[in-house]
N, C-alpha and C positions, 0 to 999 in steps of 0.2 A: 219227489220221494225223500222223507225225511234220512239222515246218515244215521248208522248206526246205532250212536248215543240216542236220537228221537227214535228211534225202533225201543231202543233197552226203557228206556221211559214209559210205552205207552206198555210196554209188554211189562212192568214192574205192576203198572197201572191195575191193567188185565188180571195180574195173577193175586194182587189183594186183593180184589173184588170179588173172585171167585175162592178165596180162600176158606178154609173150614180147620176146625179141629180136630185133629187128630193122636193120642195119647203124648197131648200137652202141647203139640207142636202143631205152629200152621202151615197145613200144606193145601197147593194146587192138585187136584187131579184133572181138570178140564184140559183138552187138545188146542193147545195154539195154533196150529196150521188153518182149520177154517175161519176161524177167527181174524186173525192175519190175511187172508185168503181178503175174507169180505172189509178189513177195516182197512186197509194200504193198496186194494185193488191189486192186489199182486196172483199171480200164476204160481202153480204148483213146484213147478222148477225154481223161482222166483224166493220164494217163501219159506224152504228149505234151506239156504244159505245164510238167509236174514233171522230168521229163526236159533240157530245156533251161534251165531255174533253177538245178536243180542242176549240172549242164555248166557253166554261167557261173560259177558261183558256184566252182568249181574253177577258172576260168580265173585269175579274180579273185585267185585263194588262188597262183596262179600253179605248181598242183601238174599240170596236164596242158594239152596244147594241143589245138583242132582244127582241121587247117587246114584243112577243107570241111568245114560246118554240116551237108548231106546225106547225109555219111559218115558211119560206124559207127567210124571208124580216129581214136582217141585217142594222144597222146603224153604221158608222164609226162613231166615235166618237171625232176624230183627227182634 
């Protein structure tokens, strides 16, 4: 299982690829969990923790925002 850092990678990966425009800005709306779910073979319990590490750890890297934690709506920030 990749640490963190290859989580925040493949999930930076994931969220420009799905990315779109939205009034100028690109944002995700697509759900990481199944995705994560089927790409790292991980469990629902599993996927939740790795999910928000790596989220942070891209806030951190200052490459996307979220402005509700609740939300599935990522902003790049690039």
């Amino acid at each position: 299982m990749p640490r963190t850092s290859g989580y925040a990678e493949a999930v930076y990966q994931f969220i420009q690829e799905n990315a779109t425009i939205e009034d100028g800005c690109r944002v995700c709306r697509e759900p990481l969990y199944p995705w994560m779910m089927e790409e790292f073979c991980l469990g629902r319990r599993e996927v939740k923790g790795i999910r928000t590490a790596a989220v942070k750890e891209l806030e951190r890297r200052g490459l996307v925002h979220r402005p509700n934690p609740r939300s599935v709506l990522l902003i790049l920030t690039d």
